[in-house]
C-alpha positions in Angstrom: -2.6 -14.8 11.0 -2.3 -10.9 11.4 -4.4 -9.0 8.9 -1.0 -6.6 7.7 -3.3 -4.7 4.9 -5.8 -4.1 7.3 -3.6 -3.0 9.8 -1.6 -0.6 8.0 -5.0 1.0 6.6 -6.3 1.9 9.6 -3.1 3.3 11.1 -2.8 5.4 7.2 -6.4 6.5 8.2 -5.7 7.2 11.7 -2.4 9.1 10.5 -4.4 11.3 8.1 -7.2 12.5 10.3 -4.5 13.1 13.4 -4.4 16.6 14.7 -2.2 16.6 18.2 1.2 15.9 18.1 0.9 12.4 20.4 -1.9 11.0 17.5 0.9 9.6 14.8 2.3 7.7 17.9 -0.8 6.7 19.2 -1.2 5.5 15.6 1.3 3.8 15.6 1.4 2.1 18.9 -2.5 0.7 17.6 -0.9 -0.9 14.5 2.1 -2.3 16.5 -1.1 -4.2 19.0 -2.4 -5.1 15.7 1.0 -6.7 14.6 3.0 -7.9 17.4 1.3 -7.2 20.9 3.4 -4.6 23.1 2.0 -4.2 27.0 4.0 -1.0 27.1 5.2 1.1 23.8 6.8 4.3 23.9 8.4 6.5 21.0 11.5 8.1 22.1 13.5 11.2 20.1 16.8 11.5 19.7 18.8 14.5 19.3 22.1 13.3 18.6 23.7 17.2 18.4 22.8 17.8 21.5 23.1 14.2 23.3 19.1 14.0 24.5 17.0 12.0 24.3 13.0 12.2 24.7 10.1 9.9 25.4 7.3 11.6 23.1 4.8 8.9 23.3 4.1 6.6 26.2 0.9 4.2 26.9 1.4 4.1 30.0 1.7 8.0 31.1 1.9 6.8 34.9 5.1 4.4 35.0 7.0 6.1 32.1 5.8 9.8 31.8 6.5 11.5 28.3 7.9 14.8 29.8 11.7 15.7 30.1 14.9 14.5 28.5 18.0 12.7 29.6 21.5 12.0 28.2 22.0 9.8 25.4 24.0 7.0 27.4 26.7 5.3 24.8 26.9 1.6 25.4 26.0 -1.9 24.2 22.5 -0.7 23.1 23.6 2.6 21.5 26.1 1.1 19.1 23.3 -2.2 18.4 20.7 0.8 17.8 22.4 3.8 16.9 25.9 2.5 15.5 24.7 -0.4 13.5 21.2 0.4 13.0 19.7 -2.7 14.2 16.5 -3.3 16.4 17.9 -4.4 20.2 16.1 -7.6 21.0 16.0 -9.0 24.4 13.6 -11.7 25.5 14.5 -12.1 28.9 14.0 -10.1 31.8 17.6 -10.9 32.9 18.7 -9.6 29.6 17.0 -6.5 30.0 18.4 -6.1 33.0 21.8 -5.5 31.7 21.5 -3.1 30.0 18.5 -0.9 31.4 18.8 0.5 34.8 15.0 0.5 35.5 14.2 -3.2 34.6 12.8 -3.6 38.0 9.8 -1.4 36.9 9.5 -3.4 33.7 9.2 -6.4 35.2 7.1 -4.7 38.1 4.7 -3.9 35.0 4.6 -7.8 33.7 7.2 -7.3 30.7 10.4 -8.9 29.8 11.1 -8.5 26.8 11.8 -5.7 24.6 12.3 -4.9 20.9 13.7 -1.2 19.8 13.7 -0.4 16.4 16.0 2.3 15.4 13.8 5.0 13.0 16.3 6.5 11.1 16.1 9.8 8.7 18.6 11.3 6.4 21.3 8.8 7.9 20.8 9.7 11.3 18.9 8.5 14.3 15.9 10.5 15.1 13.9 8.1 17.6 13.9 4.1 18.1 10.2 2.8 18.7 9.9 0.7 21.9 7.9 -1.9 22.4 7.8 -4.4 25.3 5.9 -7.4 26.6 6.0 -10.5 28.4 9.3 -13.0 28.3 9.7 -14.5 25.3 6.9 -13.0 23.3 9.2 -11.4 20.7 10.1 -14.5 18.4 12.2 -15.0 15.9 8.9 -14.0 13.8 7.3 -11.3 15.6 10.7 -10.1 14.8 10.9 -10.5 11.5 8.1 -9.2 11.1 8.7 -5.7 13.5 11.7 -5.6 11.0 9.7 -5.8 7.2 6.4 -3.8 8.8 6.7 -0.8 11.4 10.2 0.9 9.7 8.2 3.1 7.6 5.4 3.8 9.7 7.4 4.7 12.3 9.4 7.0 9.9 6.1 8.4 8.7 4.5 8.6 12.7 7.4 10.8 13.4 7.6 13.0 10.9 3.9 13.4 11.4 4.1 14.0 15.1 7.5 16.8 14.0 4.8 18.3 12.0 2.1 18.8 14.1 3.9 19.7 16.7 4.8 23.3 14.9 1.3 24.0 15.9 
């Protein structure tokens, strides 16, 4: 059984003494190893006015640098994420493959599957948290419990990160 409280205490403590502008995600890629596992996790932006998207956080700086943008690309998983506002599961790396064009690297790196959560402030998308492991690790509960746990630490992690980024 996942200790939740004591999870989410030590990402609140890590959250208050953070001082860089990656910490909050660090943070918050810590508490989502406590919860659900995640072999790679990145946090990316989104800035919906001008149709960018950013990978701010990364744990794995070599395969998936956190430098750059790109084009939002509007498809299956933009109106799952950022239409209707619900996490993109996909537990297979076949799945994956269908919808992201580098699912040869993520298998390459021993995932397939993937959970995004959408982090949504003042009814807009501002990032969706990424998490990914092997196939079929993201069950119907690890899910569930992505869904009830990490939306308002993820909420909190970026608006922490926003802030310390104004130096």
């Amino acid at each position: 059984m996942t200790d939740i409280d004591g999870a989410l205490a030590a990402f609140d403590q890590a959250l208050s003494l953070a001082k860089e502008p990656e910490a909050p995600f660090a943070a918050l890629f810590a508490l989502t190893q406590a919860l659900v596992g995640a072999k790679l996790f990145t946090f990316t932006t989104v800035e919906m006015e001008r149709g960018l998207v950013r990978r701010a956080y990364t744990s794995d700086p070599n395969s998936y640098p956190s430098s750059g943008t790109k084009p939002v690309r509007q498809d299956r998983w933009f109106e799952e994420v950022h239409d209707a506002r619900r996490m993109f599961v996909a537990n297979k790396l076949a799945d994956i493959a269908r919808i992201f064009p580098d699912y040869a690297l993520i298998g390459a790196l021993g995932c397939g599957s993937v959970i995004n959560l959408p982090v949504v402030l003042g009814d807009a998308l501002v990032g969706t948290v990424n998490m990914l492991h092997g196939e079929d690790h993201y069950t119907p509960e690890r899910q569930a419990l992505v869904g009830r746990v990490l939306p308002v630490p993820a909420k909190a992690a970026y608006l922490a990160g926003v802030y310390l980024s104004r130096g």
